[in-house]
C-alpha positions in Angstrom: 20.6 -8.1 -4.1 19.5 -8.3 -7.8 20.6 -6.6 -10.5 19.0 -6.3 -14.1 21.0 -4.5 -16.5 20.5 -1.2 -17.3 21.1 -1.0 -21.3 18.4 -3.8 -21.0 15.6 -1.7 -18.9 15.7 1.1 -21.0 13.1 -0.4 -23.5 10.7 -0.2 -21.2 8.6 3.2 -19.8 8.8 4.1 -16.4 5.0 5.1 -15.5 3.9 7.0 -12.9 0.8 5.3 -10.9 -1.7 6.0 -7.6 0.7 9.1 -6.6 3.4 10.9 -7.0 6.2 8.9 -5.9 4.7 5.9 -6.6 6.9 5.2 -9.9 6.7 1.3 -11.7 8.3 -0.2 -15.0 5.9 -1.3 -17.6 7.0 -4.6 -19.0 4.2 -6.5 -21.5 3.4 -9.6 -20.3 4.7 -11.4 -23.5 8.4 -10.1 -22.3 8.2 -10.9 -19.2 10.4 -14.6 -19.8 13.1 -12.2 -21.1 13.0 -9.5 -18.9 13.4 -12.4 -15.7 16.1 -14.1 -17.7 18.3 -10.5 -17.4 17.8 -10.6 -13.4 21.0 -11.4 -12.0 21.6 -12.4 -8.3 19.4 -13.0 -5.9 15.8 -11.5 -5.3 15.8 -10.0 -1.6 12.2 -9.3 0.1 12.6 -6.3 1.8 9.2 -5.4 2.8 6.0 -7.4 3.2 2.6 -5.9 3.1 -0.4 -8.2 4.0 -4.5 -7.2 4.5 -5.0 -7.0 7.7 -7.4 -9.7 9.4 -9.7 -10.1 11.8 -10.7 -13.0 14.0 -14.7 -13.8 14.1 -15.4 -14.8 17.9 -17.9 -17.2 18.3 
C-alpha cells in the first residue's frame, strides 16, 4: 500500500466534488512531479471502473 506523508499533504485543499462523500485532494498540475516523488511504496488498484460496452451484431 502507498503512503504519502502527511506533513506533506497538508498544503493542499481537500474539495468536496459530485456529492457528499465524494471528497478529492487538489494538487496543481505544476506540483504534481513533487507531490509523486513523496509517494512511498507501492500503488495498489483496488477497484476498476470501466464504461460499459456493447457488441453491434451484424
Amino acid at each position: 500500500m502507498s503512503e504519502v506523508d502527511t506533513a506533506f499533504l497538508a498544503r493542499y485543499p481537500v474539495r468536496q466534488v459530485g456529492g457528499e462523500t465524494i471528497l478529492e485532494l487538489w494538487v496543481p498540475a505544476e506540483e504534481l512531479d513533487e507531490f509523486n516523488a513523496h509517494i512511498v511504496g507501492r500503488i495498489e488498484v483496488v477497484h476498476e471502473f470501466r464504461r460499459a460496452t456493447c457488441s453491434a451484431e451484424p
